[in-house]
N, C-alpha and C positions, 0 to 999 in steps of 0.2 A: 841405054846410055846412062840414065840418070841411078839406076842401080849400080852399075860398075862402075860409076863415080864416087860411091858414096862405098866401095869396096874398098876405094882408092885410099879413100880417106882412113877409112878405119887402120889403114898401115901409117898415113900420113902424120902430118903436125895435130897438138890441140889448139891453134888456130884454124886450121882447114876444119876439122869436125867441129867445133863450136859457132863457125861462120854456118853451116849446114845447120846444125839446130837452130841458128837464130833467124833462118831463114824459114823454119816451119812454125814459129810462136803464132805469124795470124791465124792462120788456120788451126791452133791449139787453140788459142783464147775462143773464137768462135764457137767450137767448140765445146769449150769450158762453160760458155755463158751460156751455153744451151742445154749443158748439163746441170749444171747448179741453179740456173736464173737468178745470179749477182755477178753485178761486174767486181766487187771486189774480192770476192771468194775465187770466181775465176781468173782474176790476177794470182793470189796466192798460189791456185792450183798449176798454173802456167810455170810460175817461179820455182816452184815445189819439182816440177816436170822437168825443167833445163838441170836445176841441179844434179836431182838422180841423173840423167842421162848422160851431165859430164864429170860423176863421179863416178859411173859404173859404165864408162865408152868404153872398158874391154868385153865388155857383156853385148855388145853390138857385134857380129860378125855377117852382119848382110846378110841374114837368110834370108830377111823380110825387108823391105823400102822404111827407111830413115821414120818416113811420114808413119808407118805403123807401127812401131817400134817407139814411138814418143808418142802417142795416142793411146798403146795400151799401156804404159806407165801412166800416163794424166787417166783413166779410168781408172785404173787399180786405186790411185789416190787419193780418185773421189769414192770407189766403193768403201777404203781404208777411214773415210772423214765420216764416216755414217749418215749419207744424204737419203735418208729414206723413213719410213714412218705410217703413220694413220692418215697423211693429208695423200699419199698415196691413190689413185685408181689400180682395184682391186681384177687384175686380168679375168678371173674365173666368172665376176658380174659383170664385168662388160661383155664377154662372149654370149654370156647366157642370155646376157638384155638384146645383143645383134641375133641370136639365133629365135629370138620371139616374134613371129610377126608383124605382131601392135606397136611394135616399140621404134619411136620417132624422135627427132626434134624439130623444133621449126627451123624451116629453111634458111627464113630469112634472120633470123639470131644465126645460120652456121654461118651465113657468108660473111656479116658485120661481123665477124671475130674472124674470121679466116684471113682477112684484110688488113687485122691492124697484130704488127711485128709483136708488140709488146704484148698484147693480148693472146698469140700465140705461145710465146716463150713460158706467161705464165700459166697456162695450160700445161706445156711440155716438160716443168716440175712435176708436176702430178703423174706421170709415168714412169712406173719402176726403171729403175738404169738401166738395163739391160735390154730395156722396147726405146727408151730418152734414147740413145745411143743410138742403134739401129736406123731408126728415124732420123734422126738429125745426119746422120753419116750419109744416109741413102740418100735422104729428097734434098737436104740445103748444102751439103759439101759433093755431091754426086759421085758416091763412093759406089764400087759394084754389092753385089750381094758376094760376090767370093771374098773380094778384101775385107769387106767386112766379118763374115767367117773366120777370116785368119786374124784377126784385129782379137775378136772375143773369142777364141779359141773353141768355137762350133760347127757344128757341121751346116752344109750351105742351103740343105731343106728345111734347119732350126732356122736359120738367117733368114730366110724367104718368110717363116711362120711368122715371125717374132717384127718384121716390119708390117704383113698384112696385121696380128692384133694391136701393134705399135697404131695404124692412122687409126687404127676402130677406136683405140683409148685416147685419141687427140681430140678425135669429133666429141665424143664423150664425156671430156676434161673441160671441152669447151661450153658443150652446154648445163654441164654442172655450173660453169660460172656466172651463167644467167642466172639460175635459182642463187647463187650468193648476191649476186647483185641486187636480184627483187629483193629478197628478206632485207638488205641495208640501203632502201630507196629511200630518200629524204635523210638518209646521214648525211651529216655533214665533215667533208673532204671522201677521198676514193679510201679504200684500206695501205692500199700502196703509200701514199703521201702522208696517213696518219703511221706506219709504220716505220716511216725513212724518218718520220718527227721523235719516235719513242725517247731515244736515247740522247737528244735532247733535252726533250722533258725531265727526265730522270736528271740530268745535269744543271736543272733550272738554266736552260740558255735559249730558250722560247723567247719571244714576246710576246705581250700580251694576248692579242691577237693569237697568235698562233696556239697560247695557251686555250684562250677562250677554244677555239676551233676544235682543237683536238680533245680536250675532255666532252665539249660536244657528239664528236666523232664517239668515242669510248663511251659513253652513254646510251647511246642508240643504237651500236654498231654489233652484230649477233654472233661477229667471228673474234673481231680484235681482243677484247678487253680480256681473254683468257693468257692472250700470247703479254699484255701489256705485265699482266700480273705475273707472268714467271720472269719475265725479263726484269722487274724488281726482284723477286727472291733470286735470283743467279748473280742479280749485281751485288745485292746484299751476305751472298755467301761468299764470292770471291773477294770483298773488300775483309771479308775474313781470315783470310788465303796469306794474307801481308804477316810477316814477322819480321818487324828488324833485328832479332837476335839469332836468325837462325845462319847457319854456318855451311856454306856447301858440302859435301865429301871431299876427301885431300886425294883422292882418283881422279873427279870431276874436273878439279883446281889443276891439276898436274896435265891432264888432255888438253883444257883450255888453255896452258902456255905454252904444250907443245904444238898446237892447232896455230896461234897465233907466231912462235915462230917460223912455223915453215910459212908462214906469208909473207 
């Protein structure tokens, strides 16, 4: 019913379709933040997502449920934003570490992390998109392994693969974070809390205290102080970025008033 409704729709008003997407943003943003691990990048990507989908509702024809059809646009999005990198879990070493016999962690570090949300999440960064996805669709939104197939456009024995290596690199992701955690035992603040402070800092809008803390933190801390120093050289390149004499293109200028009148 809930497919031939949304058939319905695609003939109907863009009231009727835009009430239908705005009816799937929870379950997008969850989503989201489980893809990127920030809520505020997973807002953009949410916002990013409604837009294309009600600028390109004729590209909707029901082949597929509403809900996956604006899930693989918010993926495309995020693969489009380049969420990916060296902080990565490398699938080929995690196999090869589960396929060794010796190879363990302690129990009782997987359950204290398996327990707290947040410690989760930021494990589940550390996972290529493609297993992040898989995993989060399957075990917390309770997606099947076929919708999800059809969502990333693979087949359903890749789907099935790609969640069993997906939990192998969560356990994994997870007890990588115990080793970050010993190497920065006696820092002072979590990395989390000195890096929500960074741009602060940078802004001189600390207090004292908080200033004291975090250079602390950055001092001691064996992961931060690299991510501290480029986020100086990207503020300092972008404030380079600024021209006030420069002049848009008269094409630019000319779309921009025609955008603004049809509104």
């Amino acid at each position: 019913m809930a497919a031939e409704r949304e058939q319905e729709v695609t003939r109907g008003s863009e009231g009727d379709f835009g009430a239908l997407v705005a009816a799937e943003t929870p379950g997008l943003y969850r989503y989201a933040v489980s893809l990127v691990g920030d809520q505020g990048e997973a807002e953009d990507l949410v916002s990013a997502t409604v837009v294309q989908a009600l600028e390109h509702r004729g590209q909707y024809r029901g082949e597929a449920t509403l809900r996956t059809w604006l899930h693989r646009i918010l993926y495309h999005l995020a693969i489009d934003r380049g969420r990916h990198g060296s902080h990565e879990v490398s699938v080929a070493e995690v196999e090869d570490s589960w396929r060794d016999d010796s190879y363990s962690i302690d129990p009782s570090v997987a359950v204290e992390h398996a327990q707290s949300i947040d410690v989760v999440r930021d494990a589940l960064v550390h996972l290529p998109h493609g297993y992040r996805s898989v995993v989060v669709l399957h075990d917390a939104e309770g997606w099947t392994s076929s919708e999800i197939a059809h969502l990333l456009d693979i087949s359903l024995p890749a789907a099935k693969q790609r969640l069993r290596r997906g939990r192998m690199m969560l356990v994994s992701a997870l007890a990588d974070r115990e080793e970050r955690r010993t190497a920065n035992k006696g820092v002072p603040l979590s990395c989390w809390d000195a890096r929500q402070q960074v741009s602060g800092y940078i802004d001189d809008e600390l207090s004292a205290d908080e200033r004291t803390a975090l250079e602390a933190h950055l001092g001691g801390c064996a992961t931060c102080p690299p991510l501290y120093h480029a986020l100086v050289s990207v503020t300092a390149t972008l404030g380079a970025l600024h021209d006030p004499d420069s002049v848009i293109p008269a094409t630019l200028a000319k779309r921009v008033r025609e955008r603004v009148a049809q509104q």
